[in-house]
KOLNULO-132393 format. One record per atom (N, C-alpha, C): atom name; x, y, z. Coordinates in pm, whole numbers, plus 50000, padded with zeros to 5 digits. Each point is the difference from the previous one (the first is absolute). Layout:
BEGIN
ZAPA; CA; X; Y; Z
...
***
This chain:
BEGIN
ZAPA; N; 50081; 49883; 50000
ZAPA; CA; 49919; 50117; 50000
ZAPA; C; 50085; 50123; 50000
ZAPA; N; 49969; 50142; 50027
ZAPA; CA; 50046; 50090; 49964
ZAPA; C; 50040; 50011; 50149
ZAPA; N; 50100; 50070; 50026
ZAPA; CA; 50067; 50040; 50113
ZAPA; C; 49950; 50179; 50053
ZAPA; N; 50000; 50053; 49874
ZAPA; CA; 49953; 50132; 49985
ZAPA; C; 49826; 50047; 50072
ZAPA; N; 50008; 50101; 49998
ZAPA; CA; 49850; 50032; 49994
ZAPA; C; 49955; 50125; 50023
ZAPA; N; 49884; 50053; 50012
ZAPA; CA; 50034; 50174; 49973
ZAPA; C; 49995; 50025; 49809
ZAPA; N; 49982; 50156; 50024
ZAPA; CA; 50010; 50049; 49831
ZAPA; C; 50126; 50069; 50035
ZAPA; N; 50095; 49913; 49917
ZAPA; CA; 50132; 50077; 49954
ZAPA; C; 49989; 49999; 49844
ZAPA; N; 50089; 50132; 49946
ZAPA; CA; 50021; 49965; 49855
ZAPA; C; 50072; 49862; 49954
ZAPA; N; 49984; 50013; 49867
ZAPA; CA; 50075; 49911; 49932
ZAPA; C; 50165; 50019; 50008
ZAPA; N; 50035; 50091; 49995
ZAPA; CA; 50136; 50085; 50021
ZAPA; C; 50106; 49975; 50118
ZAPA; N; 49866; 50013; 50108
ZAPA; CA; 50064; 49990; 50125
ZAPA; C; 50008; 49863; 50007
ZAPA; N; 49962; 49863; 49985
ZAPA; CA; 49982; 49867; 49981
ZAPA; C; 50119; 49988; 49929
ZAPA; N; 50048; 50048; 49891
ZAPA; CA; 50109; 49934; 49921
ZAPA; C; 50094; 50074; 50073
ZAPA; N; 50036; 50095; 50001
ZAPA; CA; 50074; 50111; 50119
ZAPA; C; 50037; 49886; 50129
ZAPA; N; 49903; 49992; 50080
ZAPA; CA; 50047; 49940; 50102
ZAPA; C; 50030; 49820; 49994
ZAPA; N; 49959; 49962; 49890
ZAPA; CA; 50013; 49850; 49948
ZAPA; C; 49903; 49920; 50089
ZAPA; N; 49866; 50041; 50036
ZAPA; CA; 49921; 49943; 50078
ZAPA; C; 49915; 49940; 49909
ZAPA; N; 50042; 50000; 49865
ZAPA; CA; 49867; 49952; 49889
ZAPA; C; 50085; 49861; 49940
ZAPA; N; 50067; 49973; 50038
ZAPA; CA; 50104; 49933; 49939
ZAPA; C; 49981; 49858; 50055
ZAPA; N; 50004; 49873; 49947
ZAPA; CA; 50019; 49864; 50056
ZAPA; C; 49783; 49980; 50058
ZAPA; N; 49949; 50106; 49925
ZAPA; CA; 49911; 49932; 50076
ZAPA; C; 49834; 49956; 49899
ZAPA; N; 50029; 49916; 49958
ZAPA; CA; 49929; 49936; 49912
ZAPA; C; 49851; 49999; 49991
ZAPA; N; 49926; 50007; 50100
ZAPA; CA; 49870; 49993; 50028
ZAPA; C; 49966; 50146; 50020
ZAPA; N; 50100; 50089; 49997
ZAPA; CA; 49973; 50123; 49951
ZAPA; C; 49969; 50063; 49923
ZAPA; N; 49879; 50138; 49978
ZAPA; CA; 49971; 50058; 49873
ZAPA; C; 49970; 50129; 50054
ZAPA; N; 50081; 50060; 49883
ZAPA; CA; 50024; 50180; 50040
ZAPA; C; 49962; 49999; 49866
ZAPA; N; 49899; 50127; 50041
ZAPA; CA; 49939; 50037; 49868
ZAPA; C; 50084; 50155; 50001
ZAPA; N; 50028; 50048; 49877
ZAPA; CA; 50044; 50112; 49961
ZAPA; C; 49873; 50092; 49898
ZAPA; N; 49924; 50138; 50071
ZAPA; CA; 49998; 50056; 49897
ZAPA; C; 50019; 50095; 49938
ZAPA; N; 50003; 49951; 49793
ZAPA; CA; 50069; 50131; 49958
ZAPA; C; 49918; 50096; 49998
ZAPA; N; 50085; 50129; 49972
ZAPA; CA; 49906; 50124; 50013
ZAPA; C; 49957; 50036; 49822
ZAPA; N; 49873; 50060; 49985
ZAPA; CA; 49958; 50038; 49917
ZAPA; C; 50134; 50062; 49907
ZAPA; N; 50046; 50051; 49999
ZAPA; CA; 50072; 50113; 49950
ZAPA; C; 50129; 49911; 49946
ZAPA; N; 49987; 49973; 49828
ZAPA; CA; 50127; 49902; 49946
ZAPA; C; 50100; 50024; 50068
ZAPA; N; 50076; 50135; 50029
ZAPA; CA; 50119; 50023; 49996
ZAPA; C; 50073; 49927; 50167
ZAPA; N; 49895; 50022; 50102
ZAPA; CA; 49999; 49940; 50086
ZAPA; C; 49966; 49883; 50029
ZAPA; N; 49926; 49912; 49936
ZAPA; CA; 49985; 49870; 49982
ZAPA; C; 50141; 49938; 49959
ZAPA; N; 50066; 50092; 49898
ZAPA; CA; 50104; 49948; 49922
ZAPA; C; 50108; 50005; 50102
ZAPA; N; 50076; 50110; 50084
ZAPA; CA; 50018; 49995; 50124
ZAPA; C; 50011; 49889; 50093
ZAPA; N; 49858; 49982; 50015
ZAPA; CA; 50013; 49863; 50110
ZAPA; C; 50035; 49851; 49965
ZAPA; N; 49970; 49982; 49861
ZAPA; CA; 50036; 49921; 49939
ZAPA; C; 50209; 49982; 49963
ZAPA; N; 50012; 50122; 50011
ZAPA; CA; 50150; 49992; 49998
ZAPA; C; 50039; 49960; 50164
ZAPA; N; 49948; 50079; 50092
ZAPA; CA; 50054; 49976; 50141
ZAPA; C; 49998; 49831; 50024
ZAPA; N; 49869; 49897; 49946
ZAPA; CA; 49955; 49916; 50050
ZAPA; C; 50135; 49904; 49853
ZAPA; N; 50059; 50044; 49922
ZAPA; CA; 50072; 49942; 49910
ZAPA; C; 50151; 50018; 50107
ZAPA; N; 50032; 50100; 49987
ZAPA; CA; 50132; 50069; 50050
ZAPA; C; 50017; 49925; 50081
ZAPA; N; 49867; 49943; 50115
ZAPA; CA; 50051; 49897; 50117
ZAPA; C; 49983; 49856; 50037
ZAPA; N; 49990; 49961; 49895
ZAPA; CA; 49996; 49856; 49915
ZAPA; C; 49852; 49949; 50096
ZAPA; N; 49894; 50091; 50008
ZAPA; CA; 49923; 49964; 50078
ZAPA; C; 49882; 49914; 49966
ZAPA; N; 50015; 49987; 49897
ZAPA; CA; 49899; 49885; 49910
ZAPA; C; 50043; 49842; 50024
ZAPA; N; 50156; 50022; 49956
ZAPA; CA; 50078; 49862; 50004
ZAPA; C; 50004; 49956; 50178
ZAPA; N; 50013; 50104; 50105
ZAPA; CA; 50034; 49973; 50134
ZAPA; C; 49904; 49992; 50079
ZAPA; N; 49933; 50063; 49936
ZAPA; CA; 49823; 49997; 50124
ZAPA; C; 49937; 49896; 49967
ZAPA; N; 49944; 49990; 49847
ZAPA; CA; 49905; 49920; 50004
ZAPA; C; 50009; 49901; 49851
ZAPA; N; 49966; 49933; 49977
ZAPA; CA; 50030; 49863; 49858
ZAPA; C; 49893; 50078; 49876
ZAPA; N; 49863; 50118; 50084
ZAPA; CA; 49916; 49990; 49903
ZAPA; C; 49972; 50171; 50022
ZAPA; N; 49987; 50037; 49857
ZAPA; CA; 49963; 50159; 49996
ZAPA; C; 49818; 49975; 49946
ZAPA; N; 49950; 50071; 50037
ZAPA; CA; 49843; 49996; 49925
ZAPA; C; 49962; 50143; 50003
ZAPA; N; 49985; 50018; 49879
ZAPA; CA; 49975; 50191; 49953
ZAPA; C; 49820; 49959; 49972
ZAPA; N; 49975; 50118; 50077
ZAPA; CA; 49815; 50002; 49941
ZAPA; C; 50000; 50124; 49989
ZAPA; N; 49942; 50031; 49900
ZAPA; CA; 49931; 50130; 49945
ZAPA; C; 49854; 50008; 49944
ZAPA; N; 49956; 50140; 49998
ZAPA; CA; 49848; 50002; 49999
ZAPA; C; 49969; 50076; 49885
ZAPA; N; 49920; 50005; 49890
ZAPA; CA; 49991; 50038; 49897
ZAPA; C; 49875; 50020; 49987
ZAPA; N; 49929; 50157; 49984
ZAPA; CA; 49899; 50021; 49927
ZAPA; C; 49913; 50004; 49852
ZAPA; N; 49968; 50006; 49898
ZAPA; CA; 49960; 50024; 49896
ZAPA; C; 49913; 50075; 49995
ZAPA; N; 49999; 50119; 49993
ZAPA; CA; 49852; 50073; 49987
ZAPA; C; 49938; 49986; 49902
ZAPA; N; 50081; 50022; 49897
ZAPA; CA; 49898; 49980; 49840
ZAPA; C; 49941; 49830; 50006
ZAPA; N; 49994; 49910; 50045
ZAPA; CA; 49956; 49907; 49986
ZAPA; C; 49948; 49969; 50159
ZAPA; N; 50040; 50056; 50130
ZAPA; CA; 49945; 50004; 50120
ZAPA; C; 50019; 49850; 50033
ZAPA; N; 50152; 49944; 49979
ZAPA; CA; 50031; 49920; 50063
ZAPA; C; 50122; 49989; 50099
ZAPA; N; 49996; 49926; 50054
ZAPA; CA; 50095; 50003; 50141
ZAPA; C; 50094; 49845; 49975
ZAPA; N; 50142; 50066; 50018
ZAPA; CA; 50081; 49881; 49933
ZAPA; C; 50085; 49938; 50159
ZAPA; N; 50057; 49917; 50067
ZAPA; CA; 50046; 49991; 50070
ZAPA; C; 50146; 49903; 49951
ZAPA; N; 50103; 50046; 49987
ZAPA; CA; 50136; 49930; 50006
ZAPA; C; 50081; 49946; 50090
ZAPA; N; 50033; 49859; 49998
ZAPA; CA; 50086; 49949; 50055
ZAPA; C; 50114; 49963; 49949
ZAPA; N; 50102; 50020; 50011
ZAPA; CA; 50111; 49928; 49947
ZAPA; C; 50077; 49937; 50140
ZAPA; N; 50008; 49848; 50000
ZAPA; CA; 50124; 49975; 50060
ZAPA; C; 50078; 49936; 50011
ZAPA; N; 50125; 50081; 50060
ZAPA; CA; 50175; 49932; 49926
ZAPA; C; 50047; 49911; 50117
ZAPA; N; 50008; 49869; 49995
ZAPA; CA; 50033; 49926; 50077
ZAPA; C; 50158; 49929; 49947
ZAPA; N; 50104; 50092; 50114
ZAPA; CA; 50103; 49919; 49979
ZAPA; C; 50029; 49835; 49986
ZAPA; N; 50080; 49905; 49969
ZAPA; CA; 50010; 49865; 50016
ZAPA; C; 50136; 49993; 50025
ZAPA; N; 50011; 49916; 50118
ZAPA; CA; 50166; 49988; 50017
ZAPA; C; 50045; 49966; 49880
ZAPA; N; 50164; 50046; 49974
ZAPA; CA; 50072; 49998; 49907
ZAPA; C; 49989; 50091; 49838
ZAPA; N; 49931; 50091; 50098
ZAPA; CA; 50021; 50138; 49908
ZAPA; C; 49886; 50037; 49916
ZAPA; N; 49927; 49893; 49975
ZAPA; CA; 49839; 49978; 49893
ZAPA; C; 49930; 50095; 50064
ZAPA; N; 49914; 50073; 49921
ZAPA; CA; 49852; 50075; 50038
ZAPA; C; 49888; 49954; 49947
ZAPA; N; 49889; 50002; 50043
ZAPA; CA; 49833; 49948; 49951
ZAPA; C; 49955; 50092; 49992
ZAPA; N; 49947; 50081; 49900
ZAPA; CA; 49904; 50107; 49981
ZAPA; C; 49832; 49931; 50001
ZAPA; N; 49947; 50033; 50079
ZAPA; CA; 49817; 49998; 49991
ZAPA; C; 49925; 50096; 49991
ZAPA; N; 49962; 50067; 49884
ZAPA; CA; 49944; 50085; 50000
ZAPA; C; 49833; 49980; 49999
ZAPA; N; 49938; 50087; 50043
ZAPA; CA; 49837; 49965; 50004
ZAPA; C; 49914; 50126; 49972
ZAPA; N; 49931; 50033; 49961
ZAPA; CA; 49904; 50109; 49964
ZAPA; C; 49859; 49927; 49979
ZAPA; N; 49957; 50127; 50066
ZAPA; CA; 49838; 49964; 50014
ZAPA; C; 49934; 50147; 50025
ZAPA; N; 49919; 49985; 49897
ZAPA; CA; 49906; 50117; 49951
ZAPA; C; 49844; 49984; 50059
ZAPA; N; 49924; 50094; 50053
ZAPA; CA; 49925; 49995; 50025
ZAPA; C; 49892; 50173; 49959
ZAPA; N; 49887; 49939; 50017
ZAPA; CA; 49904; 50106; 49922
ZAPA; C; 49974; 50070; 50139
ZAPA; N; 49962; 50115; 50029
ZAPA; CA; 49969; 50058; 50108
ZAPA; C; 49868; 49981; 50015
ZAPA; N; 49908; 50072; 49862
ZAPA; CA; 49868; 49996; 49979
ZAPA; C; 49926; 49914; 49943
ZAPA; N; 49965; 49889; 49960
ZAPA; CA; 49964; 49923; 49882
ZAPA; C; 49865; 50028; 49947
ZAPA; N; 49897; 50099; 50050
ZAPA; CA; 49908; 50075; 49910
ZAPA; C; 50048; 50103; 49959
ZAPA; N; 50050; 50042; 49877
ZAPA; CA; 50046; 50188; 50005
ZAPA; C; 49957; 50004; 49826
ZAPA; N; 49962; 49953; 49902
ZAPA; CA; 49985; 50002; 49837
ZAPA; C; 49844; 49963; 50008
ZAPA; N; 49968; 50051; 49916
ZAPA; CA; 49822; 49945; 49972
ZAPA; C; 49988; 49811; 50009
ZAPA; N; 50114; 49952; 49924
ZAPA; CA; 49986; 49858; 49965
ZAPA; C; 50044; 49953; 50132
ZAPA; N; 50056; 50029; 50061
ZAPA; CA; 50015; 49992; 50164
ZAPA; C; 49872; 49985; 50077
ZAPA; N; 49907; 50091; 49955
ZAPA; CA; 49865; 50008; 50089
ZAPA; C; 49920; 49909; 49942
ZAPA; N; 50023; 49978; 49873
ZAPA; CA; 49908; 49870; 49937
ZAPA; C; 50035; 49881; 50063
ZAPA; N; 50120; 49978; 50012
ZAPA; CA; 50084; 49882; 50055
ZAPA; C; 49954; 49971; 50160
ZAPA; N; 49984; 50100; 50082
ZAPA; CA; 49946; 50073; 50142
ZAPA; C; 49870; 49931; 49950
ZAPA; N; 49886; 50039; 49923
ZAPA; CA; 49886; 49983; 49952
ZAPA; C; 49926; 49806; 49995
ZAPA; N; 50123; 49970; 49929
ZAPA; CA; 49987; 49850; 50013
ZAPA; C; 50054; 49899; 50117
ZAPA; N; 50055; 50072; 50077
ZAPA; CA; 50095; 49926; 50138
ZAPA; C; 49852; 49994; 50101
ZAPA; N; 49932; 50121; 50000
ZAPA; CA; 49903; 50021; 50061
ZAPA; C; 49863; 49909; 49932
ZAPA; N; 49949; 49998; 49903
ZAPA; CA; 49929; 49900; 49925
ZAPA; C; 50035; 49853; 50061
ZAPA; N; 50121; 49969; 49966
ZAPA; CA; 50042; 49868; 50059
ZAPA; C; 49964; 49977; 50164
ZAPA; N; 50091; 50074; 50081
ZAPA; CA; 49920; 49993; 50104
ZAPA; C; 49884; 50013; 50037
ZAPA; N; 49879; 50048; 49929
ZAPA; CA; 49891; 50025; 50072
ZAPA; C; 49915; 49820; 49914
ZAPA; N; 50030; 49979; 49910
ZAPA; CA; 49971; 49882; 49933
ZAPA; C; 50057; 49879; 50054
ZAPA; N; 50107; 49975; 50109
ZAPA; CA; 50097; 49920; 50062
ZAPA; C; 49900; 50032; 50149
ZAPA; N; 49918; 50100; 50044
ZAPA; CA; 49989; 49984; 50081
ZAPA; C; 49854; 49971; 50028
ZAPA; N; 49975; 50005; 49835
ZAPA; CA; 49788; 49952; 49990
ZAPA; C; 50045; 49845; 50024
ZAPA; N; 50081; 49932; 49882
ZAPA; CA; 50020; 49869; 50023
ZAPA; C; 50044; 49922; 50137
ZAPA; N; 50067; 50029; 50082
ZAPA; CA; 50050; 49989; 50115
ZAPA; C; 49868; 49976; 50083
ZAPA; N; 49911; 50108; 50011
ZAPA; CA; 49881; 50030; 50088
ZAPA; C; 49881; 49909; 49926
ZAPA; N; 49978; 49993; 49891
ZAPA; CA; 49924; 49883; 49903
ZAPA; C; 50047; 49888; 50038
ZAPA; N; 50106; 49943; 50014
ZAPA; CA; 50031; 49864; 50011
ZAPA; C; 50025; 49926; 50125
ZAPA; N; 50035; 50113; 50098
ZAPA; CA; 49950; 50020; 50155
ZAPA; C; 49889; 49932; 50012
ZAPA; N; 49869; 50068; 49957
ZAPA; CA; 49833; 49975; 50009
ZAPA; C; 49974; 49936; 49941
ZAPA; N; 50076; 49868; 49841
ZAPA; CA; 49957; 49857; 49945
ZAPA; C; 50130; 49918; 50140
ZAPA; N; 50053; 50007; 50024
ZAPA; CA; 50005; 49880; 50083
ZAPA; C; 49965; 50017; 50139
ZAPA; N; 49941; 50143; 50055
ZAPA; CA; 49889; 49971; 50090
ZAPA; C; 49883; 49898; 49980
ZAPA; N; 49961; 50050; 49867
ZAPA; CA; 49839; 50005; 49970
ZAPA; C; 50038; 49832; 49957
ZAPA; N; 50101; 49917; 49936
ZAPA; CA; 50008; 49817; 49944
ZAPA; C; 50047; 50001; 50114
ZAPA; N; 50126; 50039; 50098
ZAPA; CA; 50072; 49900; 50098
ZAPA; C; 50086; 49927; 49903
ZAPA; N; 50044; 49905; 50066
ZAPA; CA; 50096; 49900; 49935
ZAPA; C; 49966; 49948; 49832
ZAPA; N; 49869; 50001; 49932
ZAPA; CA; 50030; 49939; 49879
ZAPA; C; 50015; 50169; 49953
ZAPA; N; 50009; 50052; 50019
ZAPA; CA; 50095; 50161; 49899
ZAPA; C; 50133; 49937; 49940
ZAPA; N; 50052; 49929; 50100
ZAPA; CA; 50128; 49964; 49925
ZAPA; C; 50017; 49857; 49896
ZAPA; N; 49849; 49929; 50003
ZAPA; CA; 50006; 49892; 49867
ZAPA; C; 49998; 50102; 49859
ZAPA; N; 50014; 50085; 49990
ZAPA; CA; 49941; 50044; 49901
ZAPA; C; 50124; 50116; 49963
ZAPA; N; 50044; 49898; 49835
ZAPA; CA; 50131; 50036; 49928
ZAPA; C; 49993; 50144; 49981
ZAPA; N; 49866; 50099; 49957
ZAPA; CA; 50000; 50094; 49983
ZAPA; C; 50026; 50142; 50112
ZAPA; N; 49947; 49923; 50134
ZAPA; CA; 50049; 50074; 50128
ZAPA; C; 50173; 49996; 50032
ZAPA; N; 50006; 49915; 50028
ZAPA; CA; 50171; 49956; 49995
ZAPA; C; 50065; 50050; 49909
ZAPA; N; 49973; 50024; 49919
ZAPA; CA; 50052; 50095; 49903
ZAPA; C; 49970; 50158; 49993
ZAPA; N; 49929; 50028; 50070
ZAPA; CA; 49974; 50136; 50045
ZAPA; C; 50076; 50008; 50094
ZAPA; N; 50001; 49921; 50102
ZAPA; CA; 50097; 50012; 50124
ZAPA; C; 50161; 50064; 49931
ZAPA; N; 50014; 49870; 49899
ZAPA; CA; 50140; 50024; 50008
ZAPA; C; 50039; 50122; 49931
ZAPA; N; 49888; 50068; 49916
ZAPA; CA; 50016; 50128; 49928
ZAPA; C; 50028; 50111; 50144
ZAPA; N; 49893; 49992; 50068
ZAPA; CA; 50036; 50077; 50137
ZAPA; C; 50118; 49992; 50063
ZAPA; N; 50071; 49862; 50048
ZAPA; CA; 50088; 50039; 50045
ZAPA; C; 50146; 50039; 49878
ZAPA; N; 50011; 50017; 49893
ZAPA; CA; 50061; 50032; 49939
ZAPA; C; 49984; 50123; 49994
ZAPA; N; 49908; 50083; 50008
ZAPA; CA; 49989; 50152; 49986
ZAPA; C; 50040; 49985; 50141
ZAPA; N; 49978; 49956; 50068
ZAPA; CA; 50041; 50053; 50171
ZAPA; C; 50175; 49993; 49973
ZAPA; N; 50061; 49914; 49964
ZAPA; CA; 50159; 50029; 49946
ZAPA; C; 49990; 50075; 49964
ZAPA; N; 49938; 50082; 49869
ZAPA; CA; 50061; 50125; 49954
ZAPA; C; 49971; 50110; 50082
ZAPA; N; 49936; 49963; 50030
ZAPA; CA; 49947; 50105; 50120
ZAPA; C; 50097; 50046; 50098
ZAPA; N; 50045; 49912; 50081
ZAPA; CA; 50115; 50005; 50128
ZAPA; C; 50134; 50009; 49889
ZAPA; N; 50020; 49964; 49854
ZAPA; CA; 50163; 50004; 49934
ZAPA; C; 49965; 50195; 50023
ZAPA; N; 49896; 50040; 49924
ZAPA; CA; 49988; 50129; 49967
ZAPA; C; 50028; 50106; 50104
ZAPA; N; 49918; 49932; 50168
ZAPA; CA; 50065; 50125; 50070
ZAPA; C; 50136; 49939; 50071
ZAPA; N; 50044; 49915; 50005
ZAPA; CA; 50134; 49941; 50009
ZAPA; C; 50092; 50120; 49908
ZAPA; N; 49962; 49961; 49897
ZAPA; CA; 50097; 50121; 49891
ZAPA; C; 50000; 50144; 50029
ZAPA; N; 49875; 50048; 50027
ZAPA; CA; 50027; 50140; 50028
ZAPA; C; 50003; 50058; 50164
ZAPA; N; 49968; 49877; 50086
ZAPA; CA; 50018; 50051; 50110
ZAPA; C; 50172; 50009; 50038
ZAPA; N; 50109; 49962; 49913
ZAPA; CA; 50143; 50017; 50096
ZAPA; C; 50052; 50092; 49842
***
């Protein structure tokens, strides 16, 4: 575990060599908006071999807007040393919509999500009240069972859909 604890800089950690030898450790560094100073820290954190001595793995994330298209990009890249000098680059990006109604064909699209559900939820409540109303022979009958399984298949898309936009 870390020996350290408290908010010290990154600076003072390599400075005093308290960041050093300790594996289950993670010091996050961040850069500052401003290239020239980003570029800066990036030299200090080079100059003191602090990539190679602190830690095996660098992981850069950055955050990216799009306005003209009003999407939100999120970057990962990360550089995982391998003993004997090798590096692994993993890079990852993932884009996401902020709004997903914002274009007319958007609201049509909005238009039919809502259709579906309210039609997913006549059938649901309909088929509720046939195997109240038969009991047990509802299910001899190929054409019910097959409604069932239409239901629970919209119930998958259902839970994939806010799965997708809820994270």
């Amino acid at each position: 575990g870390c020996s350290q604890s408290g908010n010290s800089s990154f600076a003072d950690n390599i400075r005093n060599g308290t960041a050093y030898g300790l594996a289950a450790c993670v010091t996050t560094v961040d850069l500052p908006r401003d290239a020239g100073e980003a570029a800066s820290v990036m030299d200090f954190l080079q100059q003191n071999h602090w990539i190679l001595l602190v830690s095996d793995t660098l992981i850069l994330r950055t955050n990216f807007y799009h306005p003209n298209v009003k999407l939100f990009s999120t970057v990962v890249i990360r550089l995982q040393y391998i003993p004997g000098g090798a590096a692994r680059l993993q890079p990852s990006i993932q884009t996401f919509r902020l709004f997903q109604y914002q274009t007319a064909a958007d609201f049509v699209q909005m238009f039919f999500h809502i259709l579906f559900l309210l039609f997913y939820t006549y059938n649901v409540l309909h088929e509720i009240w046939n195997i109240r109303k038969s009991g047990h022979l509802y299910f001899y009958s190929f054409w019910n069972i097959l409604l069932l399984c239409s239901i629970g298949l919209s119930t998958a898309v259902i839970v994939t859909f806010a799965i997708r936009y809820s994270h």
